[in-house]
C-alpha positions in Angstrom: 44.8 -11.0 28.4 41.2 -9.6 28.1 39.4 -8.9 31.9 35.7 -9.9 31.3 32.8 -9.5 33.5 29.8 -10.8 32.0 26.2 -10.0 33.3 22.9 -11.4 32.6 20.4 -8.9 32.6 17.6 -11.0 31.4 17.0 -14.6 29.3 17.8 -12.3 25.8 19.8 -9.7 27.3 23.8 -10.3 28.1 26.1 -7.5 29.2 30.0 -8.2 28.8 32.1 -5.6 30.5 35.5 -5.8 28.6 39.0 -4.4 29.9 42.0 -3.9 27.5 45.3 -3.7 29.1 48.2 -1.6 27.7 50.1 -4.9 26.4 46.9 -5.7 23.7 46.2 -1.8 23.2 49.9 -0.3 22.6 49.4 -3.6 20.0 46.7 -1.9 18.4 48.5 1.7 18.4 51.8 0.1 16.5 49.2 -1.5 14.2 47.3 1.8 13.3 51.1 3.4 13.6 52.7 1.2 10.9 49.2 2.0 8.7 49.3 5.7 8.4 52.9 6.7 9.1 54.5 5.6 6.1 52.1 8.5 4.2 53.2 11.1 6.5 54.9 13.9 5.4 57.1 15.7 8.1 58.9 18.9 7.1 62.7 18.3 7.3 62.6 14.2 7.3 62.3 11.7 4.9 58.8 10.1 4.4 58.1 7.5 7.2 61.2 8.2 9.1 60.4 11.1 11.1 60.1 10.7 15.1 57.2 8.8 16.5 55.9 11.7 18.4 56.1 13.9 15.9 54.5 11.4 13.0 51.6 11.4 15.5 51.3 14.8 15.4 51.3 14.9 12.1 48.6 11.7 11.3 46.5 14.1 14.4 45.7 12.6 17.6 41.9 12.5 17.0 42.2 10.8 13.6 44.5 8.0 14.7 42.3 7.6 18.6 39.4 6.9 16.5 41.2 3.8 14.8 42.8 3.1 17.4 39.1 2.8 19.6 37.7 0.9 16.3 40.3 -1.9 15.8 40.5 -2.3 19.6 36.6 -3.3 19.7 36.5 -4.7 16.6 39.1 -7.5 17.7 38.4 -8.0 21.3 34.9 -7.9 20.9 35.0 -10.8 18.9 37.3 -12.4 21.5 34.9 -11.9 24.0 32.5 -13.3 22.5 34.2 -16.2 22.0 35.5 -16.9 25.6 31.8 -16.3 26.6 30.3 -18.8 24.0 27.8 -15.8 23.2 25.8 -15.8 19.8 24.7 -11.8 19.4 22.2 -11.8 16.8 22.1 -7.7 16.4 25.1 -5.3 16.8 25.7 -4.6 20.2 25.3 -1.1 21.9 28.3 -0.4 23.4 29.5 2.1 25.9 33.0 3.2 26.6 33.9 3.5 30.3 37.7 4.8 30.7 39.7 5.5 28.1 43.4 6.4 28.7 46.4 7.4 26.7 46.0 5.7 23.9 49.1 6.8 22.2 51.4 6.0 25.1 52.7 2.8 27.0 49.7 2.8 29.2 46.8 2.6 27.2 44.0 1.2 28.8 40.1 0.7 27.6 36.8 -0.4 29.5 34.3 -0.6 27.6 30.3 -2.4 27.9 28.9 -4.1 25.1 25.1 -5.0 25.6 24.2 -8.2 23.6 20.8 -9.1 22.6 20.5 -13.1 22.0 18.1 -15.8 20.7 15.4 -16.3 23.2 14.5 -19.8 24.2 10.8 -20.6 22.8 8.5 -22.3 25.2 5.9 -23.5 22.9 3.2 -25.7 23.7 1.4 -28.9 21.8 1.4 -27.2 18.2 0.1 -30.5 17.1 -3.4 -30.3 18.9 -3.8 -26.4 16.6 -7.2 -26.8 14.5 -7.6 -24.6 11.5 -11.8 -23.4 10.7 -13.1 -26.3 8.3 -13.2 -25.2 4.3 -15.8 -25.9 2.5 -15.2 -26.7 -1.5 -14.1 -23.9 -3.8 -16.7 -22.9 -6.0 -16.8 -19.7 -8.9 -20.0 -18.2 -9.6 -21.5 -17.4 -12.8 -21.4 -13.4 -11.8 -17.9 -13.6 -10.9 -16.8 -14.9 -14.5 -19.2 -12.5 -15.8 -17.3 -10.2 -14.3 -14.2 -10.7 -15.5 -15.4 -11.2 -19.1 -16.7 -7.6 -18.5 -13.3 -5.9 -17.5 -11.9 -8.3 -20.7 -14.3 -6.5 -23.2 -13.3 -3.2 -21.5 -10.1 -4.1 -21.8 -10.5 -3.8 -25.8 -13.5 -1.5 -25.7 -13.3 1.5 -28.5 -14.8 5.1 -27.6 -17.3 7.2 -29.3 -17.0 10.7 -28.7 -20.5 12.1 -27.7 -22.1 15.6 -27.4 -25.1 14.8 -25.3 -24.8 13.9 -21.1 -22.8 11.8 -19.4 -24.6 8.6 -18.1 -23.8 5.7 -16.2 -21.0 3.6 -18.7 -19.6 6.7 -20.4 -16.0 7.6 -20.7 -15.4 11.2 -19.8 -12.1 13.1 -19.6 -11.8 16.0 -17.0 -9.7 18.4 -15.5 -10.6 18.5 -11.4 -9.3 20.9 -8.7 -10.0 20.0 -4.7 -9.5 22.4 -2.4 -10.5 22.8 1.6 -10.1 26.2 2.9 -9.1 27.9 -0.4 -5.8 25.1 -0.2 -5.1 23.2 -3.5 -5.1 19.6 -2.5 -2.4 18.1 -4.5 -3.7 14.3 -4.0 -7.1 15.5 -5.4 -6.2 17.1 -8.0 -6.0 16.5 -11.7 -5.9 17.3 -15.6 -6.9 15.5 -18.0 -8.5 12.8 -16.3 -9.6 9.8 -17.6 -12.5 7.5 -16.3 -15.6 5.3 -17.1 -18.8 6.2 -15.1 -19.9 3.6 -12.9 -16.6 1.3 -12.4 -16.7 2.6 -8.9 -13.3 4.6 -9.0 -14.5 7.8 -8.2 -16.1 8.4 -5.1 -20.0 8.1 -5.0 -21.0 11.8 -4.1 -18.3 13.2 -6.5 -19.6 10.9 -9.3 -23.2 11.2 -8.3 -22.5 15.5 -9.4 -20.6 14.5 -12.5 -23.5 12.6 -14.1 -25.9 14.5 -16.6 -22.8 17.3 -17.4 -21.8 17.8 -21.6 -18.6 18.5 -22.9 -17.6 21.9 -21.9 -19.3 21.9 -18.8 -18.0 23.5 -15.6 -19.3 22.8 -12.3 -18.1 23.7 -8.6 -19.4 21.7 -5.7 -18.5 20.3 -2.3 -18.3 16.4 -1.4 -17.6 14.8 1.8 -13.7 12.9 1.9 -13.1 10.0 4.4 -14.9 8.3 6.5 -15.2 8.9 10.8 -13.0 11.1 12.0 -10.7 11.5 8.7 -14.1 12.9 7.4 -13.6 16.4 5.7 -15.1 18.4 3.1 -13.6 19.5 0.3 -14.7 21.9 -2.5 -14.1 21.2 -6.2 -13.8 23.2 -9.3 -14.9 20.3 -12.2 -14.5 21.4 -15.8 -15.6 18.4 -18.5 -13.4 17.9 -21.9 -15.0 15.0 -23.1 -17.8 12.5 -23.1 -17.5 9.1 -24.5 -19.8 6.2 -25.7 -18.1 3.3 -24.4 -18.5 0.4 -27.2 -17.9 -3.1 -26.0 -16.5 -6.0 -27.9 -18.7 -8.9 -28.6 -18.4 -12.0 -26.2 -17.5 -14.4 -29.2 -14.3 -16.2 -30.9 -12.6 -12.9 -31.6 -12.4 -11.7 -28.1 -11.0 -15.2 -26.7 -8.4 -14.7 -29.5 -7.3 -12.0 -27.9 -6.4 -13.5 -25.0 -5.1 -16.7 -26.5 -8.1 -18.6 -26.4 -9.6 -21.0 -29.1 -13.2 -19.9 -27.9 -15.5 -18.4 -25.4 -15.7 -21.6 -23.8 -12.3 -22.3 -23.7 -11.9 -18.5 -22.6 -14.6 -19.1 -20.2 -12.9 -22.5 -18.5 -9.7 -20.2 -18.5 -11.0 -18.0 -16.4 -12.8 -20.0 -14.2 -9.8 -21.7 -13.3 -7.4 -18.5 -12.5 -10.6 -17.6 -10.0 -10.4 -21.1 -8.6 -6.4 -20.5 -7.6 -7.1 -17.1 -6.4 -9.5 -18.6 -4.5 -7.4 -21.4 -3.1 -4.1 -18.6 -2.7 -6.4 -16.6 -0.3 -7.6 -19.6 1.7 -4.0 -20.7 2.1 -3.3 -17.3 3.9 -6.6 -17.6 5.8 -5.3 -21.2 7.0 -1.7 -19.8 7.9 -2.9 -16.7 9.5 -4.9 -19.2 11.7 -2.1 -21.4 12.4 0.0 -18.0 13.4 -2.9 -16.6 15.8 -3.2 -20.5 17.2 0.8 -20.4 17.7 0.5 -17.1 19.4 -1.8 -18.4 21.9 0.7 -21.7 23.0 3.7 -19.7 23.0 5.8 -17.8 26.1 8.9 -16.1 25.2 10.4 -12.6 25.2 11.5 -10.9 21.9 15.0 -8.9 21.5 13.7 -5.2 20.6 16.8 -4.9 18.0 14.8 -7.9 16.2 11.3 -6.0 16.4 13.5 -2.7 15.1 14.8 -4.5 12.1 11.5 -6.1 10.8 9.6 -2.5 11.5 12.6 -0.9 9.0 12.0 -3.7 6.8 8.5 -3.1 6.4 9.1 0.7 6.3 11.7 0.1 3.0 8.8 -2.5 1.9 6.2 0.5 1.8 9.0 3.2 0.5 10.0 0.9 -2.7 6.3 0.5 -3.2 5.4 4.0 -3.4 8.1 4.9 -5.5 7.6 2.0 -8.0 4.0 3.8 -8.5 5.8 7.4 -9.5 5.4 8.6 -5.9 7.9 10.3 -3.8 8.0 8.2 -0.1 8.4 11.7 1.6 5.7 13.2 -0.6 3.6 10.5 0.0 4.0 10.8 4.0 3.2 14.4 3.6 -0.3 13.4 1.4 -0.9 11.1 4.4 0.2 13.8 6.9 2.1 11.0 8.7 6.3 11.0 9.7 8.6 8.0 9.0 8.2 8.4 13.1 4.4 7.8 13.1 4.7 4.9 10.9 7.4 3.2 12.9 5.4 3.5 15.8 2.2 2.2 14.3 4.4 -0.6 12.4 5.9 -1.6 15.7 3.5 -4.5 17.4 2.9 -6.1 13.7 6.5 -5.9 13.3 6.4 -7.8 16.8 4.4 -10.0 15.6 6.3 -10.8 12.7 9.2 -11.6 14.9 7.5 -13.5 17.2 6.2 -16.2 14.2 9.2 -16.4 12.3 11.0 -17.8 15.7 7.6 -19.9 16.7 8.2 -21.4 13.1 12.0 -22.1 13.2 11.6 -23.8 16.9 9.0 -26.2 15.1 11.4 -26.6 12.1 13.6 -27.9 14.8 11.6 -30.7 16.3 9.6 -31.6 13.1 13.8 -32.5 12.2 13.2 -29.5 9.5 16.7 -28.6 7.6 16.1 -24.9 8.5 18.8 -24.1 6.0 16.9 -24.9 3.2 15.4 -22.3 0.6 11.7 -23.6 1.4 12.2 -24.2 4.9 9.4 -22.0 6.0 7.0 -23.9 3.5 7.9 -27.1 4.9 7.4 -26.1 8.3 3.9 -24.7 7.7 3.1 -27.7 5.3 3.2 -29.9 8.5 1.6 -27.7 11.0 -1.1 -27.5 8.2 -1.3 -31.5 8.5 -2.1 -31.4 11.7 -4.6 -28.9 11.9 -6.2 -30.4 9.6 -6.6 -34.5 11.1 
């Protein structure tokens, strides 16, 4: 019979103390025993009949302690948990107090798990939460004119030129930074294509590229950052080519292109995709309200081991994403001059944050009667705090 001594240490925080008496653990010893004996080889005996003691010997004392340790918690941790009614939601941290012959008769083991649980969320009237008022979604003519200009770029065709580079050319370079005679790696490049003007390049390093020919090689320096990441860097610029930039006409034959019957229809097209970008954005405007509202009515304590797996979440969010774009997560931090350390840490109260909203939301779930199973339950739940903000 297990010997239990549970502890509250706070409203999230429950620490069982746990003793194992010989009965249970020489059970867990024949168990291991039974596993690895029969693959035992022991010079002068047949396989799996050799003495106990000297089949121990033989499996090693450390190897068959550390199964012995790992079924014994494994099973009467769950146990305990049990008898105590307790719902962990994180491993717990545990901590092994005495530990006594565990390959004899009078085994014992004490051990402390440390259990981090659901916290009870006192939330306020959710219902009373008022969202800013949105005004009708309109698309300007400059914005569809916009996007009918990155279409014709889209198809553009290129002209190679011998005279200067101006505002709208495409030029191909090779580009070297450097900031006390060290190559920068992130700005540095061959081969490098880009059209004049579309606001890729940083201003002062575009303003010196303007007016060079083909063949040209110029060395200047150009301020990087802004506030205190503000540095200046030298580069070594040498031009390979300059390009008129031709653009389609806006007629028939470019809505074709993009599966339109005509500029109109191509037009109405795109006025539409602005219109649900438009709306998409406001929807996270109005939820990002409704979270900062929620914030404000709500008094609970958060389990650190929940903050810890949201902040590794987010970290594994921003490797994959760096890596899908060809880039090395531990290169990048070193570009950034940042440690997986530094980000946890600056990750940390958004990842609290996180936490904190996800569990606001799941305690509204559960009085708006919300199936909180359900694939869109998070939808559903903001779709009615949504109706009330907005009465």
């Amino acid at each position: 019979m297990l010997e239990i001594k549970r502890e509250n240490v706070s409203k999230i925080k429950v620490k069982l103390t746990v003793k194992v008496p010989s009965k249970l653990m020489q059970g867990f010893f024949d168990k291991v025993y039974n596993e690895l004996a029969p693959s035992v080889e022991v010079k002068g005996f047949r396989k799996g009949h050799a003495p106990k003691a000297l089949t121990v010997s033989a499996i090693g004392e450390e190897r068959i302690n550390e199964k012995i340790i790992d079924l014994a918690l494994n099973q009467t941790y769950v146990e305990a948990l049990k008898k105590e009614n307790i719902i962990p939601i994180a491993p717990p941290r545990i901590n092994i107090r005495m530990l006594k012959d565990l390959t004899a008769e009078t085994a014992e083991l004490e051990y402390e798990a440390e259990i981090d649980l659901l916290p009870e969320v006192e939330i306020g009237d959710y219902t009373k939460i008022k969202i800013s008022k949105a005004g009708e979604i309109k698309v300007s003519k400059e914005e569809i004119d916009q996007v009918l200009k990155h279409l014709q770029q889209q198809h553009a065709t290129f002209e190679e030129k011998d005279g200067a580079a101006v505002d709208g050319d495409r030029i191909e370079m090779n580009f070297e930074g450097t900031e006390r005679g060290v190559v920068l790696d992130n700005l540095t490049s061959k081969n490098y294509p880009v059209i004049l003007g579309s606001k890729v390049l940083i201003p002062e390093f575009e303003k010196e590229i303007i007016g060079l020919k083909k063949g040209d090689k110029k060395e200047f320096d150009a301020n990087i950052g802004k506030d205190k990441n503000k540095k200046k860097v030298h580069f070594a610029v040498e031009i390979l080519k300059v390009e008129k930039v031709n653009l389609p006409e806006l007629d028939e034959s470019l809505a074709g292109k993009f599966q339109q019957k005509s500029l109109a229809k191509l037009t109405e097209a795109i006025e539409k995709d602005i219109v649900e970008q438009k709306t998409i954005a406001l929807r996270r405007e109005q939820e990002g309200e409704i979270a900062e509202g929620l914030l404000k009515i709500t008094k609970f304590e958060v389990p650190e081991s929940l903050v810890e797996q949201e902040t590794h979440r987010m970290i594994d969010d921003m490797r994959q994403r760096t890596e899908m774009m060809g880039l090395p997560f531990e290169q990048y931090l070193l570009q950034i001059k940042k440690t997986e350390a530094d980000i946890h840490e600056e990750f940390h109260d958004q990842a609290e944050k996180t936490v904190k909203v996800g569990l606001i939301l799941g305690e509204v779930g559960k009085r708006e009667k919300i199936d909180l199973k359900a694939e869109d339950a998070g939808r559903q739940v903001m779709e009615k705090l949504l109706e009330y903000a907005k009465k």
